[in-house]
C-alpha positions in Angstrom: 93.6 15.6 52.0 93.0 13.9 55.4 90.7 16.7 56.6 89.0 18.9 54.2 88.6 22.5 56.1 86.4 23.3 53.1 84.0 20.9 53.3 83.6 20.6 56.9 83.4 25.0 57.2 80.4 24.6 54.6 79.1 21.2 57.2 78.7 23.4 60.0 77.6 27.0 58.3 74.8 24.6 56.7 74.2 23.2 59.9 73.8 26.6 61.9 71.0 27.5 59.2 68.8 24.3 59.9 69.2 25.3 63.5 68.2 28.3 62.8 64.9 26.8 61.2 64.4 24.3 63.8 65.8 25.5 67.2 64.3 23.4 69.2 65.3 20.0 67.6 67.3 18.1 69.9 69.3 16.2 67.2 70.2 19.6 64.9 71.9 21.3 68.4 73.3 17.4 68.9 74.8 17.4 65.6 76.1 20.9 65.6 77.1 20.4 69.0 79.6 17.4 67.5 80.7 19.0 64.4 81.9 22.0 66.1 83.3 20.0 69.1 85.2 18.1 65.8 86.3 20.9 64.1 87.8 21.9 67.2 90.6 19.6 67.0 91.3 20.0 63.0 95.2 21.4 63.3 95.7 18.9 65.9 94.9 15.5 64.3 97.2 15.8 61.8 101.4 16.1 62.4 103.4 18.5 60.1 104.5 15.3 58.1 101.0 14.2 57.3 100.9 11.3 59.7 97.7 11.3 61.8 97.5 12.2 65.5 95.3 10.2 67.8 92.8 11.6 70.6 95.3 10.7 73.3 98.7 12.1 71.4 96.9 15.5 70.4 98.4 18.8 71.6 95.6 20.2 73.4 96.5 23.2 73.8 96.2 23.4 70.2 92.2 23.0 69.9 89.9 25.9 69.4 88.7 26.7 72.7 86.0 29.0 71.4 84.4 26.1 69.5 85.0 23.9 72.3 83.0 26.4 74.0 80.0 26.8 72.1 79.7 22.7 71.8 79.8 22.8 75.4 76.7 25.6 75.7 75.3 23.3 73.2 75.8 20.1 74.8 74.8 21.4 78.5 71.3 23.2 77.1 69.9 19.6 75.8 70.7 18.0 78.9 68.8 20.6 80.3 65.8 20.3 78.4 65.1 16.8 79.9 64.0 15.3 77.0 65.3 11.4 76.1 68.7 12.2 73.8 69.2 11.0 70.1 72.6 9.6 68.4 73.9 13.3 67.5 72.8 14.6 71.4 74.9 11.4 72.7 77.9 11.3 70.5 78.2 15.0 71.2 77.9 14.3 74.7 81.0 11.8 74.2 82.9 14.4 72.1 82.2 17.1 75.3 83.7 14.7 77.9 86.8 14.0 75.5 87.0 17.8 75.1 86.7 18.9 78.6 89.9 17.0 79.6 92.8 19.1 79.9 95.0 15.7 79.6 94.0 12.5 78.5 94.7 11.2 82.0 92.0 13.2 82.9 89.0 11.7 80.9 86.0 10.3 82.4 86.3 7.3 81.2 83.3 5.6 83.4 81.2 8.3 82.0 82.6 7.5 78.2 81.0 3.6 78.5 78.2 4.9 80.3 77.3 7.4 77.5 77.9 4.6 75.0 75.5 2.2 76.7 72.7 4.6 76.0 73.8 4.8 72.3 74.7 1.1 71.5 70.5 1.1 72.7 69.6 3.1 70.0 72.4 2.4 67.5 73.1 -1.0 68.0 75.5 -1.0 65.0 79.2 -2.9 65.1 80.7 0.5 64.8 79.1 2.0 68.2 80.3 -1.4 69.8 83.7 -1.3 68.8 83.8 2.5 70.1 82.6 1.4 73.4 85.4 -1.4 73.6 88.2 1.0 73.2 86.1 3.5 75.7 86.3 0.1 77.9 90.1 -0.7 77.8 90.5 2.2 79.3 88.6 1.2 82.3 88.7 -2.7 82.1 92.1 -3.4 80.5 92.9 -4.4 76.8 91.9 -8.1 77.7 88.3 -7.0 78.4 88.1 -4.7 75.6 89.9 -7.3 73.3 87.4 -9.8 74.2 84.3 -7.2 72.6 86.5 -6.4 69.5 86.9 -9.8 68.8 83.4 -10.7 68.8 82.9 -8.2 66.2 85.1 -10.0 63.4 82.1 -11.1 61.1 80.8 -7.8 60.8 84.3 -5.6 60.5 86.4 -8.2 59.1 86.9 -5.5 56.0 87.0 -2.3 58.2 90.9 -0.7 59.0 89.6 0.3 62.4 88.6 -2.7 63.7 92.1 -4.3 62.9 93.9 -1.1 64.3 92.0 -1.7 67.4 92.9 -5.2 67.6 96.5 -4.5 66.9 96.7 -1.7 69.5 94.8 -3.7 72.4 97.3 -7.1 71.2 100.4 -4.3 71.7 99.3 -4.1 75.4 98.6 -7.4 76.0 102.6 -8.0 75.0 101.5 -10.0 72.1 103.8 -8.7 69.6 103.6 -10.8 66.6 99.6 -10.6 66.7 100.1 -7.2 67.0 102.3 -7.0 64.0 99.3 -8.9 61.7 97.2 -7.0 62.5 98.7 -3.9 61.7 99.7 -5.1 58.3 96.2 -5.5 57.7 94.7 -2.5 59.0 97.4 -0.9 56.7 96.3 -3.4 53.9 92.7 -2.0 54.3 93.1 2.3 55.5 92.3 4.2 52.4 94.0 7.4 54.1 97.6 8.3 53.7 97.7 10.3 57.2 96.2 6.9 58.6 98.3 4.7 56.7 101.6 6.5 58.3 100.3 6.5 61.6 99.6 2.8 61.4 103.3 2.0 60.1 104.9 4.5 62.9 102.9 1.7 65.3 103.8 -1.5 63.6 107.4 -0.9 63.4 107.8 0.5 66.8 106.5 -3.7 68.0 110.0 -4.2 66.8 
């Protein structure tokens, strides 16, 4: 399955009790904060046909507002302790400014890179950067955000996502056929069948 409720219910109920033990470690709230603020979004990322539904396609009046909620408390009381935030603190952080749009129109977007540029500081990893890039199309343009992804190439050359996000930033540059290759081998590489669909539904809408 493409989201495993199971799994990620036991994730967060094991989560709660280490916070219970520790509650004033930054990173357990940060990581519960993120989990929860995921979880919240579950019946949303995937389309009654099994084809998986981006952040910016979501129906968001389909997340769980309650969890939404409680990552927000979460989120809001670390920034309040004025201590220097971890990953979890700052990928929840992230998650909380995704969340707290009511349309994707509406997303901070300067505040997205600027969250990222404290994380790609402690989590330097290719991942975090191509994260950051997409988080920068938005406010740069794809050619910007293209220019980052493509830097990456030695070190994601065998990751889907970094050829999806190539292919999708290529789509709004109007360069089709790129576009089209690579799709084919983001699709060559996704192990996921929700992924797999979404990727074709792209690739054969370039025409």
């Amino acid at each position: 399955d493409p989201v495993r409720h199971d799994l990620t219910a036991e994730a967060i109920r094991l989560t709660r009790l280490i916070r219970a033990l520790v509650p004033d470690d930054g990173e357990v709230a940060g990581l519960l904060a993120l989990m929860l603020l995921t979880e919240a979004r579950r019946t949303a990322r995937i389309s009654a046909s099994g084809e998986l539904v981006t952040l910016v396609e979501q129906d968001r009046g389909t997340w769980d507002a309650g969890l939404i909620a409680e990552g927000h408390r979460l989120v809001r009381e670390r920034l309040a302790a004025g201590v220097a935030p971890g990953r979890y603190q700052i990928l929840a952080a992230i998650s909380a400014v995704h969340t707290s749009a009511r349309d994707v129109r509406d997303t901070d977007w300067w505040q997205v890179v600027a969250l990222y540029d404290q994380l790609v500081r402690l989590d330097p990893s290719p991942i975090i950067a191509l994260n950051r890039a997409i988080a920068v199309a938005e406010l740069d343009g794809p050619e910007v955000a293209l220019a980052a992804v493509d830097r990456l190439e030695d070190k994601l050359a065998g990751y889907h996502l970094y050829h999806a996000t190539r292919a999708d930033l290529l789509r709004r540059l109007s360069r089709g056929q790129e576009s089209r290759a690579a799709y084919d081998t983001a699709i060559e590489l996704a192990g996921n069948t929700a992924e797999i669909a979404y990727l074709t539904r792209r690739r054969d809408q370039l025409g």
